[in-house]
N, C-alpha and C positions, 0 to 999 in steps of 0.2 A: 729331445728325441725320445719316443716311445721305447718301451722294451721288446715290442717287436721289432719295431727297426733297426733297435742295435744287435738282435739277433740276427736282421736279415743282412747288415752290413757283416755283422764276423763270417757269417756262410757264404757270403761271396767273395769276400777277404781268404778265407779258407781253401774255395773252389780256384781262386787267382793263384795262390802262391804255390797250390798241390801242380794243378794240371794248367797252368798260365790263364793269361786276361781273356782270351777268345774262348775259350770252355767256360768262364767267369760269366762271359756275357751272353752265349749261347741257355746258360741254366737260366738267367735271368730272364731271357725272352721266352725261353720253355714256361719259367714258372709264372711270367707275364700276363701266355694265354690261359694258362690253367686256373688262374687263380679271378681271371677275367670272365672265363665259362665257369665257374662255380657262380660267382655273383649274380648274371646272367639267370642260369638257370633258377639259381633262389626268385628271382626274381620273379621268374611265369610260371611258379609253385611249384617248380622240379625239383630237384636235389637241394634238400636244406640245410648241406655242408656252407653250403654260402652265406645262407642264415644266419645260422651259430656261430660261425667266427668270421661275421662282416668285417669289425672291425681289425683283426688281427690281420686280413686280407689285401684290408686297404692300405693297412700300414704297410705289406710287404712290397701291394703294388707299387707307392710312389717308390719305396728306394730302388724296385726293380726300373720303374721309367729313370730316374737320376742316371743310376747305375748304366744301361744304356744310350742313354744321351750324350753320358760322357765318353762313351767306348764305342761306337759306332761309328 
């Protein structure tokens, strides 16, 4: 596991035990699309936040889809 993703598991780990699993999973689908529209727009030479941290992106995505898959 990357160090993004262990980052993104301890923040969702964090968001679950402050405010429970449904806010847990709610930030995960939030950060889901957000981080889906950043890629996205890198892509058709819009916002190159998505660019620059492709891969830290992608990594947050899978543990965001895991993350909901198993909470949904």
């Amino acid at each position: 596991m990357s160090d993004a993703e262990t980052r993104e598991w301890e923040r969702l780990a964090f968001v679950a035990g402050r405010d429970g699993v449904p806010a847990a999973l709610a930030f995960a689908q939030q950060g889901f699309r957000q981080y889906s529209a950043a890629i996205r727009e890198a892509e058709s030479g819009g916002n190159q936040y998505g660019a620059a941290y492709r891969d830290s992106l992608n990594a947050s995505l899978a543990v965001y889809r895991s993350y909901i898959a198993k909470n949904e």
